[in-house]
C-alpha positions in Angstrom: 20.8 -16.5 -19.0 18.0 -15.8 -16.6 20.2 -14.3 -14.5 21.5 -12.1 -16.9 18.1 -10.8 -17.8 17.0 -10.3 -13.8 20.0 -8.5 -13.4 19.6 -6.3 -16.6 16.0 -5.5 -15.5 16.9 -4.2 -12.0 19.3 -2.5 -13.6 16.3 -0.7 -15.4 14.3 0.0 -12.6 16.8 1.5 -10.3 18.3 3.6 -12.7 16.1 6.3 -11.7 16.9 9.4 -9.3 14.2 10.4 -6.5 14.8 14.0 -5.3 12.2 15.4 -2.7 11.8 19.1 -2.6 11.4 20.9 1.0 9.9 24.3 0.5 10.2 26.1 3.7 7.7 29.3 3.8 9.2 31.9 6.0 7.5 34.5 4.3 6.9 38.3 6.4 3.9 40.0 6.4 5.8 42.5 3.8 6.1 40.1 1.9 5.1 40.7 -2.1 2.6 37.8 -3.8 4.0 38.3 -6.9 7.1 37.1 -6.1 6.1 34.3 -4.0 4.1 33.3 -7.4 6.9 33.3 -9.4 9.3 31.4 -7.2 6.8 28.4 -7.0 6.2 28.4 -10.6 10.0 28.1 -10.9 10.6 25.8 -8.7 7.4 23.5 -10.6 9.1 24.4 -14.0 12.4 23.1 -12.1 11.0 20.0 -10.8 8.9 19.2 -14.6 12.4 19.6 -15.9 13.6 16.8 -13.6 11.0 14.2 -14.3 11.5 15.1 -18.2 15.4 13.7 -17.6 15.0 9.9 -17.3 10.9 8.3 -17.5 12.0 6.6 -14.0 12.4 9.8 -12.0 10.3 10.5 -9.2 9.6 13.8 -7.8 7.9 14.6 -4.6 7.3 18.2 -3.3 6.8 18.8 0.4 5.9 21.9 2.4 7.3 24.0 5.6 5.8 26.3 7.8 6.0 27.4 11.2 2.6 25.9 11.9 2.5 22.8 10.3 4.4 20.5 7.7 2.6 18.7 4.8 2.5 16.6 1.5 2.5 19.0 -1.3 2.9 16.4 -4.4 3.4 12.6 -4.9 3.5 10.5 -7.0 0.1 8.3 -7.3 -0.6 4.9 -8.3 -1.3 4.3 -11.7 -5.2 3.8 -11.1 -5.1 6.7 -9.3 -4.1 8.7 -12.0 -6.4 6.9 -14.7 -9.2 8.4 -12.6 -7.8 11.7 -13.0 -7.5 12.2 -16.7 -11.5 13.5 -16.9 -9.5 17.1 -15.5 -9.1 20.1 -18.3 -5.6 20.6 -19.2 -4.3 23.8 -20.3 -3.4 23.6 -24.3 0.4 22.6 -24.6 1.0 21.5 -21.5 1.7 17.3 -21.1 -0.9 15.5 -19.0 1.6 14.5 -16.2 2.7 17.6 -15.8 -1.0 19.4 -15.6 -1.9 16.8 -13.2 1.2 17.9 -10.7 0.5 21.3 -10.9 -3.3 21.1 -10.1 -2.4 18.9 -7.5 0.5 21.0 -6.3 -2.0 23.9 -5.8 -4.6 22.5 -4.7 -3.1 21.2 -2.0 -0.5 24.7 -1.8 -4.3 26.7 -1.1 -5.7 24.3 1.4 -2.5 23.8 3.6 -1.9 27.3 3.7 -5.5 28.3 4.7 -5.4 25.7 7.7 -1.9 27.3 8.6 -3.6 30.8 8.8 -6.6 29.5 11.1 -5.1 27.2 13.1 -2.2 30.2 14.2 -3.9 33.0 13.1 -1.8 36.4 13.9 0.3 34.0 16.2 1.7 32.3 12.7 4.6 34.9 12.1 6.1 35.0 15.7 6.8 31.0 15.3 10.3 29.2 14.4 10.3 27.3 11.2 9.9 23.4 11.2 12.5 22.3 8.9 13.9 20.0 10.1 10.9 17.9 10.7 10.2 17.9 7.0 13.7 16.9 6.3 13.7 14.2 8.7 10.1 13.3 6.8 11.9 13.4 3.5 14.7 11.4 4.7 12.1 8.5 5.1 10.4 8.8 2.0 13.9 8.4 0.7 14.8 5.3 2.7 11.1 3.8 2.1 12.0 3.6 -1.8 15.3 3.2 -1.7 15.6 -0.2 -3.3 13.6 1.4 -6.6 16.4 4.4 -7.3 19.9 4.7 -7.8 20.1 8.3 -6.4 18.2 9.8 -4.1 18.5 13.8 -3.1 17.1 16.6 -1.0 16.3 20.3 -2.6 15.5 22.7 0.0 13.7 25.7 -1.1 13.9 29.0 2.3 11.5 31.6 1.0 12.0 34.8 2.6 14.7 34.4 5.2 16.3 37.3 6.5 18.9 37.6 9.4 16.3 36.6 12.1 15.7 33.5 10.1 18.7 31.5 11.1 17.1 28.1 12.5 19.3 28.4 15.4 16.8 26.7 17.9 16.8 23.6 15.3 20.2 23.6 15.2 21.1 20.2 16.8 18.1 19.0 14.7 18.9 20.2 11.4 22.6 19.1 11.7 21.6 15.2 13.0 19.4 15.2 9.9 22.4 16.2 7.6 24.7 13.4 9.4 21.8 11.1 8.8 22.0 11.5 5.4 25.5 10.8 5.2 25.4 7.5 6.1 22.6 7.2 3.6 24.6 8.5 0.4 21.6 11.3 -0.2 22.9 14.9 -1.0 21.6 18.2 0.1 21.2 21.3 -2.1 19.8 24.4 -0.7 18.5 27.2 -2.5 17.1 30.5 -0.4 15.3 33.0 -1.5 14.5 36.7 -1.2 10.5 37.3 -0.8 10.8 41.1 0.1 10.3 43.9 -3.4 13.1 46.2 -1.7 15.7 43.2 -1.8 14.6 42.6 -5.2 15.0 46.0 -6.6 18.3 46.6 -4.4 19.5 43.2 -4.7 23.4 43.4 -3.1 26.6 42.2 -5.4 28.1 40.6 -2.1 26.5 38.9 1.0 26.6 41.1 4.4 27.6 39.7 7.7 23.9 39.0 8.8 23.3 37.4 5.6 25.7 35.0 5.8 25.6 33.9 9.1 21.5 33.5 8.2 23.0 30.9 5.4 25.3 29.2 7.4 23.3 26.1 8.7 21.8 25.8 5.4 25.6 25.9 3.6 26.9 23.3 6.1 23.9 20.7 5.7 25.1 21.3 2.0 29.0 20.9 2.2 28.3 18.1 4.8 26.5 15.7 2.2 28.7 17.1 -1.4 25.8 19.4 -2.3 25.2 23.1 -3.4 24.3 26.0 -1.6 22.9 28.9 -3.5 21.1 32.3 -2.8 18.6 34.4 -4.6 18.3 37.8 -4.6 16.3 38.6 -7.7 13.6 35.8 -8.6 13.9 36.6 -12.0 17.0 34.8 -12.5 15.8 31.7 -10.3 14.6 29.2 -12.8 18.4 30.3 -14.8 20.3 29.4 -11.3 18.4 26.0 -10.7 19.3 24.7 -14.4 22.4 26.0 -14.0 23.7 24.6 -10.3 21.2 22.4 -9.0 20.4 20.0 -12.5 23.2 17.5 -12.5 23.1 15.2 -9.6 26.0 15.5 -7.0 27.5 12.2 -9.5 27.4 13.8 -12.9 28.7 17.7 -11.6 32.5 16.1 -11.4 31.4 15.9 -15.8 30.0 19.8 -16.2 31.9 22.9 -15.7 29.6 24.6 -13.1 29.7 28.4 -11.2 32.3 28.0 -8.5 30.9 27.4 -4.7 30.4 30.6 -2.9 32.9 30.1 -0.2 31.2 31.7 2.9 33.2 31.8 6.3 29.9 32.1 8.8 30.7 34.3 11.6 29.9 32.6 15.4 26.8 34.0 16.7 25.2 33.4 19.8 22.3 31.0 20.4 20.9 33.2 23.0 20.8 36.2 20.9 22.1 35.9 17.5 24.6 38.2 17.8 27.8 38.1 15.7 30.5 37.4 18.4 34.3 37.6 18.6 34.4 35.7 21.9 32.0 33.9 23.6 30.7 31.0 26.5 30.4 27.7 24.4 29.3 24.8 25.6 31.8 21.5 25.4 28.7 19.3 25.1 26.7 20.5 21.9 29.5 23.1 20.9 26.4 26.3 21.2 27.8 29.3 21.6 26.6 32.0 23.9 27.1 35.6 24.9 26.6 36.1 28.1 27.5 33.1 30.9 24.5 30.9 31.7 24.5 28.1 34.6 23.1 25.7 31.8 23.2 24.9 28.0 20.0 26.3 26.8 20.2 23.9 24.1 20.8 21.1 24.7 20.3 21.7 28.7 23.4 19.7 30.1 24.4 21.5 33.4 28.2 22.3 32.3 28.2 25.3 33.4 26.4 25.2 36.6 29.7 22.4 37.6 31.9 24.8 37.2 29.9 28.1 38.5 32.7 28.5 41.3 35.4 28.4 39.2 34.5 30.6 36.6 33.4 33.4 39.4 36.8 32.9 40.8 38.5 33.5 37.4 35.9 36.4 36.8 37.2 37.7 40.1 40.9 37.7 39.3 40.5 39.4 36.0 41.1 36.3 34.1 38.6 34.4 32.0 40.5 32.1 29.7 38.4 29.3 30.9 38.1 26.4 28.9 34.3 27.4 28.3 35.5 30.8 26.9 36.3 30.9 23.1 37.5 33.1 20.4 36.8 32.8 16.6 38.5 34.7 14.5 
């Protein structure tokens, strides 16, 4: 009988589902303020929706830059929040969700000035550092793993373009996505357009560029069962997020859902980013290159330089089939 009850009540408490949101802010110096407003207050609306679900949800929000990562939201302990209830709250709004949003902010305003003094005009010639907040969110999830059910990973790109391809994180970004894997977590991804002219002359179809830009992003998606979707007009982000991203990766089998955009990434180089029809690839880390190199400049094996002879005397004779040499079609 005891027994029964214990098992009944951790049945209770793990029927939760913890989903960690990654905003990554790539965001250009054209970019508009208006739009970056109403993304994040989607993507709060978004998340309030998601604690409103089930009472044992947990929510935590975290933030990406190419200067520095940081805590955006989470959750407090219950004293913690008692202390807090003294703060105004805007009429209609519930308590909890007042107290995220102020916190959200708060915390949005003061991470982002430090990011602008630390890096100054030096902060927009920097690579993002996504992957470090995954791998960050990845141990959030693993520290409270025993209290959930489910666990996920929402990643929020704000303003990638074709430049904005994480290509030196790839290595990174796809260990993290194997890591989670063998942890049962799922990966959506959502990116996001911060520029007015893409807004205004938002295309029906993704170009070449574009979707090589989504590529890592759709493959840390398809690798853990998740969904990859991109946004063109912010108007209709808080429509796409109910729509795609709400059920968890166990419950979309039950709902009739938008079909998966099924993208075919062209091969780029690393070197570069060029769109490539044949290319130098490297038969440790599989990166793909334009032009030959004596080593991998990712993950800097010396494959190359070994066979630096052979590949001049294949250069010589007109033929470079080489095993190092590779077309995709």
């Amino acid at each position: 009988m005891e027994q029964n009850r214990a098992s009944s009540c951790n049945a209770i408490g793990t029927d939760g589902v913890h989903v960690v949101f990654v905003i990554d802010f790539l965001v250009k110096p054209n970019f508009d303020s208006t739009i970056l407003a109403q993304s994040l207050d989607a993507i709060l609306s978004f998340g309030n929706s998601f604690l409103m679900q089930r009472g044992s949800n947990r929510l935590t929000i975290l933030g990406s830059s190419p200067a520095k990562n940081t805590i955006l939201y989470v959750e407090k302990q219950d004293n913690e929040q008692t202390s807090e209830r003294g703060f105004d709250i805007p009429g209609g709004q519930m308590e909890k969700f007042a107290r995220i949003t102020k916190q959200f902010r708060s915390n949005l305003h003061r991470w982002w000035k430090d990011c602008i003094n630390d890096d100054g005009a030096n902060y927009n010639s920097k690579v993002s550092l996504l992957s470090g907040a995954i791998s960050q969110a990845l141990c959030m999830i693993h520290q409270h793993r025993v209290s959930f059910s489910h666990s996920r990973v929402i990643i929020f790109s704000l303003g990638i373009d074709q430049g904005d391809v994480y290509a030196s994180q790839y290595m990174k970004l796809i260990n993290c996505f194997f890591a989670a894997t063998k942890i049962n977590v799922c990966f959506d991804a959502c990116s996001i357009s911060m520029s007015r002219q893409n807004e205004e002359t938002a295309p029906m179809s993704a170009s070449m560029e574009d979707r090589f830009a989504a590529s890592i992003l759709q493959q840390g998606a398809d690798l853990t069962g998740g969904r990859y979707i991109r946004i063109h007009k912010v108007a209709t982000l808080l429509e796409h997020l109910f729509c795609c991203l709400t059920p968890t990766a166990q419950e979309r089998p039950s709902y009739v859902l938008p079909p998966k955009l099924k993208i075919s990434p062209p091969a780029a180089c690393f070197c570069h980013r060029k769109v490539l029809d044949v290319g130098y690839v490297c038969s440790v880390c599989v990166s793909i290159f334009c032009q030959y190199l004596p080593f991998c400049s990712t993950c800097h094996s010396n494959v190359f330089r070994t066979n630096l002879n052979k590949i001049a005397h294949l250069k010589s004779n007109g033929n470079v089939t080489f095993n190092e040499k590779i077309e995709s079609h």
